[in-house]
N, C-alpha and C positions, 0 to 999 in steps of 0.2 A: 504494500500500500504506500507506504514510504517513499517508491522512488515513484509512481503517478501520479502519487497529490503532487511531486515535487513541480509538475505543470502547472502548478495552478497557484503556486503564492509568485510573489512579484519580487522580480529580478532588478537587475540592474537597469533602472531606464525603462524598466518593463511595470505596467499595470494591467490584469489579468479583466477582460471584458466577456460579461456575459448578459446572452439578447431575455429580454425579459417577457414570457409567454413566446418569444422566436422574436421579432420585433415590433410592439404591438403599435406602438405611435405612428408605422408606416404600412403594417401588413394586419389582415384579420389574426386576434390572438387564438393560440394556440393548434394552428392548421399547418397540417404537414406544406403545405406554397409557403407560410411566411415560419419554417424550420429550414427548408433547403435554404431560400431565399437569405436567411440569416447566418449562415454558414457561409453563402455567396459573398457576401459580405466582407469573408475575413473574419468573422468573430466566433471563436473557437467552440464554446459554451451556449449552449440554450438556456434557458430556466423555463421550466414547462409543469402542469399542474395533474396528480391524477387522482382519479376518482372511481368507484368502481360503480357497473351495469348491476342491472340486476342477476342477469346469469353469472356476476364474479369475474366479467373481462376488465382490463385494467385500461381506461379510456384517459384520454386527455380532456382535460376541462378543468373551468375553476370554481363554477358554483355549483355546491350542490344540488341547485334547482337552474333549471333551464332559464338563461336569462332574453327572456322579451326583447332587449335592445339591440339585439345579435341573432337571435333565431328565425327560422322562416321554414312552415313546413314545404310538404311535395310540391304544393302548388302557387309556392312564392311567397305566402298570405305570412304576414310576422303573427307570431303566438301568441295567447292571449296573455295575461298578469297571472292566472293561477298558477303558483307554485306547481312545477313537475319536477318530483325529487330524479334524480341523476339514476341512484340504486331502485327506484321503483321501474325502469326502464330497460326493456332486454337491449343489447347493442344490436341487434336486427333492426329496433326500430329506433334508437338512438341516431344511429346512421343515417337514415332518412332525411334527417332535416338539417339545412344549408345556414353556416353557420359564417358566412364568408363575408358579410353588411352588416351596416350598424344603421338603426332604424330612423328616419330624419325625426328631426326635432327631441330625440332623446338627450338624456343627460351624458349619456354613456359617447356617444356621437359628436354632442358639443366637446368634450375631454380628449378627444380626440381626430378631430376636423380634418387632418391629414390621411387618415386611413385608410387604404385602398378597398373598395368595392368590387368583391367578387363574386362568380356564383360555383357553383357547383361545389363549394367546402364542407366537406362532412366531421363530425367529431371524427378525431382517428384515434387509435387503439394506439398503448403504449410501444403494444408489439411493432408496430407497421412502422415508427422512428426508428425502433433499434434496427428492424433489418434496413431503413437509409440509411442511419450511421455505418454500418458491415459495408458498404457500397464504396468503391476506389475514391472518388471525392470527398470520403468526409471520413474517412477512418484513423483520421488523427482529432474529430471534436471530440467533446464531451456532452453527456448529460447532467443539469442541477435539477433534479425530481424532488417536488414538492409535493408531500404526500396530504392530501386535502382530509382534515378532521378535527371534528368541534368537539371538545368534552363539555361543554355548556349548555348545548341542543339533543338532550339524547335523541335518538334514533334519524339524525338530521345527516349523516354519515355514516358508512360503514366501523364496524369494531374496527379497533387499533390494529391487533393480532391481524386479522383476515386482510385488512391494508396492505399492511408488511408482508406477508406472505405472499400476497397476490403479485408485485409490484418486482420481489427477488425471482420468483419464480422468472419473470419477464427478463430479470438482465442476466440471471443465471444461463438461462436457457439460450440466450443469445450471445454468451461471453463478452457478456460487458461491464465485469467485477473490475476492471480496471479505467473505465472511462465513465464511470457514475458520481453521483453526487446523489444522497437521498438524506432529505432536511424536510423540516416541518416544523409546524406551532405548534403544535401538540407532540411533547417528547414522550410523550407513553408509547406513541410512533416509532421513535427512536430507539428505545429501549427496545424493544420488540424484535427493530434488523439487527441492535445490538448483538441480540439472543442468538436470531438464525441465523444471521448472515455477518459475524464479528469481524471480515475482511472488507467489508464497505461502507466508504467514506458515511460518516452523519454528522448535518450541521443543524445547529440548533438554532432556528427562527427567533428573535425577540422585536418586541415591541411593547415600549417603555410604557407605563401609567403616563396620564397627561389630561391637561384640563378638557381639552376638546379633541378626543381623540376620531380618527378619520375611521378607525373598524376595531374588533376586539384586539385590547391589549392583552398581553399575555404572562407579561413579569409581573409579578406582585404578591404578597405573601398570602400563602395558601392558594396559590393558584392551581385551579385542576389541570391545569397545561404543561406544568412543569414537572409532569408524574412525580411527586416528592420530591423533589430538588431540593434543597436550601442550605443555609451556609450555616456555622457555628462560630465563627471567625467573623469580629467585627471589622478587619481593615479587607472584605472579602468585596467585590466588585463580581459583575456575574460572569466576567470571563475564566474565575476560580471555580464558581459552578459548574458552567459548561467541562470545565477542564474535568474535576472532577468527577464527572458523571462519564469521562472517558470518549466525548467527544472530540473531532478532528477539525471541525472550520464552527465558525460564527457568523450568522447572519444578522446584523443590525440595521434596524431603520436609520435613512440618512442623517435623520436629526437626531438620533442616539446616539452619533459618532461623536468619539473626546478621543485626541490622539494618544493619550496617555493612554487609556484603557485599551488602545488598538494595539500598542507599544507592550503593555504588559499580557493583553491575549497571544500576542505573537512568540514574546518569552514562554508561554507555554507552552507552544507549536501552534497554535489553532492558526487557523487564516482565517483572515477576515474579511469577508463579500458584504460589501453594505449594498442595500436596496431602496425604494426605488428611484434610482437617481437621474434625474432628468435636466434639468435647469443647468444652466450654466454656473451658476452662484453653488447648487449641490455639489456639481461636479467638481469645481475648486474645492470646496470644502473637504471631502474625502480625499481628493489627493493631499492638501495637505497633510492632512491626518492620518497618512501612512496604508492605508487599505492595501488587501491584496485584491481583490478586485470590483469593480464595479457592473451590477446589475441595472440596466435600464431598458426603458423605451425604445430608446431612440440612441441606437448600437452609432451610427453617420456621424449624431451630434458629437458623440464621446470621441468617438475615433478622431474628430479635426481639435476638440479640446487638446485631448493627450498629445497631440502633436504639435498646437501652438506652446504648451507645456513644458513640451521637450522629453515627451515622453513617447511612447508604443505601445499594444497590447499583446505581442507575439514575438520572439525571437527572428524567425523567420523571413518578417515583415520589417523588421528592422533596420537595417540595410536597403529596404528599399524605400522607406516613406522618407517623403521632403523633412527636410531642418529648416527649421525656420527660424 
């Protein structure tokens, strides 16, 4: 494990970039067109979200429930507001519906105005990325699998255990123990591949308490997210947790980033992916502060940042991008 994560903490000059849902601020999220497309790109890493069918296929997606401002069944028509859980849904008919447009005058649509409109994108199966990744073109990316699961909402998500197993069996099966990444909010999650699968990378999601938070935070004492986590040690920061708990990277929200804390997670080996960084002002931010790499939207914007910077996100590439 040691010498493949060694890809992915940040080198000399180097910051490690990864496309977030493939690259959602230009391509439909999570559709095998804006997976290749973000590999086309140059950008080594995906971050991609999975969930399971109801027959226990391991699907890409990020809400549990079918979201309106993106779906559209057989006949073009967008879906209605009632909640369709994800797992109440065989992938027979999962697949059916065109998930490649975001629906005018939405919220989800205004947040993202640049997005390409396509048709014909179906949820895809975890499976169907790993066998493009095995494909001559991309058998040096990676995967960062986000395992989708709420311990707040019961029965809103599949069990923890069954996640986990479902999700190893996929990169198992496809030899892709060396180019994975599997992180989640919910580390009961984590624990779990810890169990079955103790050769594969796990990072542990956080997102701080805060007065107006944008979705569930997850840090916080007694939290059901941090399957028993917690510290005894008052000079303890949560990168002693995560360490503790025998994890290998950390994922922080961009405004949780303190370079100190990135600096002292790094002494412990983790690497650190902060998320979701978009703006140009984030993006400075986390480079200052030392990250090993950064998760965004908009994989273009980062890539001309890091290089007004004086930076790269590939060895590779290195030697060839302008200095400026």
């Amino acid at each position: 494990m040691a010498a493949s994560l060694a890809q992915l903490r940040k080198a000399d000059g180097i910051i490690r970039l990864h496309g977030h849902r493939g690259a959602r601020g230009i391509w439909p999220e999570n559709t095998i067109f804006g997976f290749k497309g973000t590999f086309d790109l140059g950008v080594q890493v995906v971050e991609l979200d999975v969930l399971l069918s109801q027959d226990n296929i391991a699907v890409i997606t990020h809400n549990p429930t079918l979201m309106p401002a993106t779906t559209r069944d057989q006949a073009g028509v967008w879906i209605s507001e009632a909640p369709q859980k994800v797992s109440d849904l065989p992938y027979a008919k999962l697949r059916q519906f065109d998930i490649g447009g975001t629906k005018p005058d939405s919220d989800y649509a205004s947040s993202f105005p640049e997005q390409s409109f396509l048709f014909g994108q179906s949820i895809p199966t975890l499976d169907e990325l790993a066998k493009l990744v095995q494909t001559e073109p991309y058998k040096d990316t990676w995967l960062n699998i986000e395992i989708k699961s709420i311990p707040i909402h019961a029965g809103l998500t599949p069990e923890p255990e069954l996640l986990a197993r479902k999700v190893i069996e996929v990169v198992q099966n496809n030899a892709l123990s060396d180019r994975v990444i599997l992180q989640s909010f919910d580390w009961r999650v984590l624990e779990h591949v810890k169990r079955l699968a103790p050769d594969l990378p796990r990072s542990h999601l956080s997102y701080m308490e805060r007065s107006c938070p944008k979705m569930e935070t997850n840090i916080y004492p007694g939290s059901p997210w941090m399957a028993g986590a917690e510290t005894h040690r008052a000079d303890s920061d949560l990168c002693d947790v995560i360490a503790d708990a025998g994890g290998h990277l950390w994922a922080p929200h961009h405004s949780d980033v303190v370079a100190e804390e990135v600096a002292r997670a790094q002494a412990h080996g983790l690497i650190v992916n902060a998320w979701t960084v978009n703006t140009i002002a984030e993006i400075d931010h986390v480079i200052d502060a030392g990250v090993d790499g950064i998760i965004t939207d908009y994989p273009g914007r980062v890539q001309k940042r890091l290089i007004e910077r004086g930076y790269h996100w590939r060895e590779d590439f290195a030697q060839k991008a302008p200095h400026l």
